[in-house]
C-alpha positions in Angstrom: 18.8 -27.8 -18.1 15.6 -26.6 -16.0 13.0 -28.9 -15.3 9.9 -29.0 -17.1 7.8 -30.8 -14.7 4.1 -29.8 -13.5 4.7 -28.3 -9.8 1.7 -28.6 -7.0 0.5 -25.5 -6.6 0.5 -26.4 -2.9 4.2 -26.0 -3.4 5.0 -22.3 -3.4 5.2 -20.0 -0.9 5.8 -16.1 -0.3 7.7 -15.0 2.5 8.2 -11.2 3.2 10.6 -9.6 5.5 8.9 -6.1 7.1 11.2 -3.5 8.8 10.7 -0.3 10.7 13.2 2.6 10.3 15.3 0.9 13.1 15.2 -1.8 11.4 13.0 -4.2 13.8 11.9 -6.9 11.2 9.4 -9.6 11.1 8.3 -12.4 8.4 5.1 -13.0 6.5 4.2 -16.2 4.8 1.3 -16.5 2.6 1.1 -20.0 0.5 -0.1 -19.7 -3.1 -3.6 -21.1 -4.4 -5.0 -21.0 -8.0 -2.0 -21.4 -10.2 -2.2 -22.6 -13.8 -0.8 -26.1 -14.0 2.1 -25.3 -16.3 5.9 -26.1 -16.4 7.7 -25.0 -13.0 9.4 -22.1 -14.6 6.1 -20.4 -15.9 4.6 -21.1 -12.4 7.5 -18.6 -11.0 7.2 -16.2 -13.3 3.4 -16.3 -12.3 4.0 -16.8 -8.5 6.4 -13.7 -9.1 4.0 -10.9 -10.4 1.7 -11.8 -7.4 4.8 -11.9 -4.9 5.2 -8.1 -6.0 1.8 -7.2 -5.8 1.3 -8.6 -2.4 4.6 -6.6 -1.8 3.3 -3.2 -2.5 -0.4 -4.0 -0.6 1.4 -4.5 2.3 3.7 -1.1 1.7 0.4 0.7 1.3 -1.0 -1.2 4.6 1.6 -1.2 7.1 4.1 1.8 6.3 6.9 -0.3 6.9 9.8 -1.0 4.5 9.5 -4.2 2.4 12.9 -4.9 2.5 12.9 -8.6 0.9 10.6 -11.3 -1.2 11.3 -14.9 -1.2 9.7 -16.6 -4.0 9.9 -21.1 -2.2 9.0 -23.7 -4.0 8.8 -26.2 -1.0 11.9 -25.2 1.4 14.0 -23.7 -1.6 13.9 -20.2 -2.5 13.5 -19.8 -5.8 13.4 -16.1 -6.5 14.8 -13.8 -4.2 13.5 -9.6 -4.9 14.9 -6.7 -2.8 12.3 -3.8 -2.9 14.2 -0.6 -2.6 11.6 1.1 -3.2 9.3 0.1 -0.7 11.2 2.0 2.3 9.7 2.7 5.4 8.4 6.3 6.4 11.3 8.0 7.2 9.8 9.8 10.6 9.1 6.0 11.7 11.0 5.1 14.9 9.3 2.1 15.8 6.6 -0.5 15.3 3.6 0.6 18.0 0.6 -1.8 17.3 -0.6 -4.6 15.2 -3.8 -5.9 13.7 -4.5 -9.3 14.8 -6.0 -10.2 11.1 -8.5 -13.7 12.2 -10.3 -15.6 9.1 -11.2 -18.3 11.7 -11.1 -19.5 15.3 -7.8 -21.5 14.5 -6.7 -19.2 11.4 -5.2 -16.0 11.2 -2.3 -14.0 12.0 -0.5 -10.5 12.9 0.1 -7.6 10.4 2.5 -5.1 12.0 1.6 -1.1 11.5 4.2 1.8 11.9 3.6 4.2 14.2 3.5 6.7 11.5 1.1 5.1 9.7 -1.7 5.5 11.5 -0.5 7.2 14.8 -2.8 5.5 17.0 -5.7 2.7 16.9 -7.8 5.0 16.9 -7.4 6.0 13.1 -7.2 3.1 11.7 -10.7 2.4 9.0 -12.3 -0.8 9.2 -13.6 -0.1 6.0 -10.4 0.7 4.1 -10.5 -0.4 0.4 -6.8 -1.1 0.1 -7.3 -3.2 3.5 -10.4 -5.3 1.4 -8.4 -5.6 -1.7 -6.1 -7.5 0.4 -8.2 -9.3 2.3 -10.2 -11.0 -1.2 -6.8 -12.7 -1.8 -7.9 -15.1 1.0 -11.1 -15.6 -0.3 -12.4 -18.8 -2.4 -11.6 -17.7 -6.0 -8.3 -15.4 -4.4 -4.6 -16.9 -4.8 -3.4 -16.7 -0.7 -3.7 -18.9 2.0 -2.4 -19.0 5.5 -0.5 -22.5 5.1 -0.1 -25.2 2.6 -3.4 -26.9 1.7 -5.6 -24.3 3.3 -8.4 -23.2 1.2 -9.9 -19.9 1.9 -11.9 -18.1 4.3 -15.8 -18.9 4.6 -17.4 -15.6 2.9 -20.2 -16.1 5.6 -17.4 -16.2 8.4 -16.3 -12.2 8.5 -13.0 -11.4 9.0 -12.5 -10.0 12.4 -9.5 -7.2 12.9 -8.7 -6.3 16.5 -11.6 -8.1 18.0 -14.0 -6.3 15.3 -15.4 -7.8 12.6 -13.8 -6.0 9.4 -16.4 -3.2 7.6 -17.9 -3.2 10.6 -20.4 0.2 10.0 -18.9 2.0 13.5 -15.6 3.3 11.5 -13.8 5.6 13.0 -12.6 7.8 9.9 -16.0 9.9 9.7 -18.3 10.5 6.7 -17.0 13.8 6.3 -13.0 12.8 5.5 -11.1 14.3 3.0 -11.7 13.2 -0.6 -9.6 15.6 -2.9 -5.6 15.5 -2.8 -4.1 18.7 -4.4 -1.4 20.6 -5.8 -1.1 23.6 -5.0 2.1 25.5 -6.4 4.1 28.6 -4.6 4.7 31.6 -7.6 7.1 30.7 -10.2 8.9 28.7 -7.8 9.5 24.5 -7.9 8.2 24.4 -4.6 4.6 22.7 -4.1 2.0 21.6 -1.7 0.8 17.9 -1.5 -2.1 17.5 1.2 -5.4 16.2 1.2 -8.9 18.1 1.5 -12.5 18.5 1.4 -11.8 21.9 -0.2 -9.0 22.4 -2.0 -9.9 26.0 -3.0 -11.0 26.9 0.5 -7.4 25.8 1.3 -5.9 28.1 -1.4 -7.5 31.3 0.2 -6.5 30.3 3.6 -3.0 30.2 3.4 -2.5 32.9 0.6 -3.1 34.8 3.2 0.0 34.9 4.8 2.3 34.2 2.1 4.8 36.1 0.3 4.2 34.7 -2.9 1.0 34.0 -4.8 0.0 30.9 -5.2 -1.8 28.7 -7.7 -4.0 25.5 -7.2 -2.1 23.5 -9.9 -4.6 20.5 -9.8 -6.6 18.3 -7.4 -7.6 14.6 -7.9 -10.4 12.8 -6.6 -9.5 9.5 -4.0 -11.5 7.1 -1.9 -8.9 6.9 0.5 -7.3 10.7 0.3 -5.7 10.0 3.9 -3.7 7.0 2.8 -3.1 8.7 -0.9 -1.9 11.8 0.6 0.5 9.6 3.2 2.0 7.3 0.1 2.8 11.0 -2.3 4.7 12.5 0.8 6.7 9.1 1.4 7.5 9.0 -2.0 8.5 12.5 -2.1 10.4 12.6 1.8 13.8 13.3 0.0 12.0 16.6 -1.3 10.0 17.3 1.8 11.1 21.1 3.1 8.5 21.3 5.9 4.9 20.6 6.9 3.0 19.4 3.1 5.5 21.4 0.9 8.3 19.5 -0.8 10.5 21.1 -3.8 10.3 19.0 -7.0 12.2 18.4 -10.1 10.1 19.2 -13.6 10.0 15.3 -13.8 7.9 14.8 -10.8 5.8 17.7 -11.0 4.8 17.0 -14.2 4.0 12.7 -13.3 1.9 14.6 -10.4 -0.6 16.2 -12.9 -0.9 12.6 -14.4 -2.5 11.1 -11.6 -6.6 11.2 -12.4 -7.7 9.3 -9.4 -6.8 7.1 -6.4 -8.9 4.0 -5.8 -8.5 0.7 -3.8 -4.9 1.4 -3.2 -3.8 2.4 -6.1 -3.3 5.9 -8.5 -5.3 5.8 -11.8 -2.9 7.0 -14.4 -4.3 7.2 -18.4 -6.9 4.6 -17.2 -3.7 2.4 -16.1 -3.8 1.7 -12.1 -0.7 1.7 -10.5 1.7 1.3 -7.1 2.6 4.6 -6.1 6.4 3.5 -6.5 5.8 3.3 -10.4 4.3 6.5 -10.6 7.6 8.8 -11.9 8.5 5.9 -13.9 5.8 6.1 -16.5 6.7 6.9 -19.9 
């Protein structure tokens, strides 16, 4: 029979294994803060739900593969998830930089970034939303902590990245970045474009013009982050990817496209639902 016994909170841990495409892996460990003192097998199931949505955060961050969760309760795994569908970018060769993540002087650690994520240091925002969701899990009322014990961050203390302190106003994704992702669909055909844009319908009359086939702009959503949201549709989609933003689609996922109503903090906004984009075709 399982045990029934209250656990310390202080007790469980998350530790996620992070691969590149040739398969270079490192490990994460976050410790657990803030869960309800109930018997150890509710605690899992909590420490569980938060173990996948830390799993997909980091997906959406790094552009690595997620291949595996470990749910510890002290030094015994507990729970053990394989995310197959987190899987890195398949154009990803390699791991190229890193963001040295610091809370304080003593505290902090490194978050490894594909190469095709953001191509260079350069692109990376220090005001990404899906970077600050994150980030509020190490905050006083959030549920992560760097080791066993540890508290939180002090919100007066910022968060420095690289040397920078995070949402620091000199970002270098200008004002003037995409905010639409569309759909734009080639004649009667299954075969569509997923891109981002300023102008969706500017984009429509561009390349009509030297196409073949006339084509229709089949819908366009709003996104605070249309860069990332744009990068996370064509991951999900690189089994249907024919070349540059066009990939050919079943019924299924063309129609779970025209769902989407927004993309926020991370996350597509589906029937007022938000959502990991790994869930998206499997809606009801």
């Amino acid at each position: 029979m399982e045990s029934t016994a209250n656990v310390s909170e202080h007790s469980f841990s998350l530790e996620f294994t992070l691969c590149s495409r040739l398969a270079h892996c490192t490990q994460l460990t976050f410790y657990l803060r803030h869960l309800e003192q109930h018997p150890q097998e509710v605690c899992i199931e909590q420490a569980k739900s938060i173990m996948d949505e830390v799993a997909n955060e980091l997906y959406t961050l790094t552009g690595l593969n997620i291949s595996k969760g470990n749910l510890k309760v002290g030094d015994t795994v507990v729970q053990e998830v394989v995310y197959e569908d987190l899987e890195p970018v398949h154009y990803d060769t390699r791991i190229t930089w890193a963001l040295n993540i610091q809370f304080t002087q003593d505290q902090g650690f490194v978050l490894p970034v594909s190469a095709a994520m953001y191509g260079c240091l350069a692109n990376y925002n220090p005001k990404s939303p899906e970077m600050g969701n994150f980030l509020s899990r190490f905050q006083e009322d959030g549920q992560l902590s760097l080791a066993a014990g540890l508290a939180f961050y002090p919100e007066d203390t910022p968060v420095v990245i690289n040397g920078r302190p995070w949402g620091d106003s000199e970002s270098n994704i200008p004002e003037e970045a995409p905010k639409y992702v569309y759909v734009i669909r080639m004649g009667d055909t299954n075969i569509y474009r997923i891109a981002k844009s300023w102008n969706p319908q500017g984009v429509l009359v561009e390349i009509q013009e030297g196409s073949p086939y006339p084509l229709e702009l089949l819908y366009t959503f709003v996104a605070d982050n249309a860069i990332a949201a744009e990068r996370m549709l064509q991951r999900l989609l690189r089994e249907q990817h024919i070349w540059g933003a066009w990939f050919e689609l079943t019924p299924a996922q063309s129609e779970a496209l025209l769902t989407i109503d927004a993309f926020a903090r991370g996350k597509f906004v589906v029937a007022g639902r938000s959502v990991y984009v790994n869930e998206l075709f499997k809606l009801k």
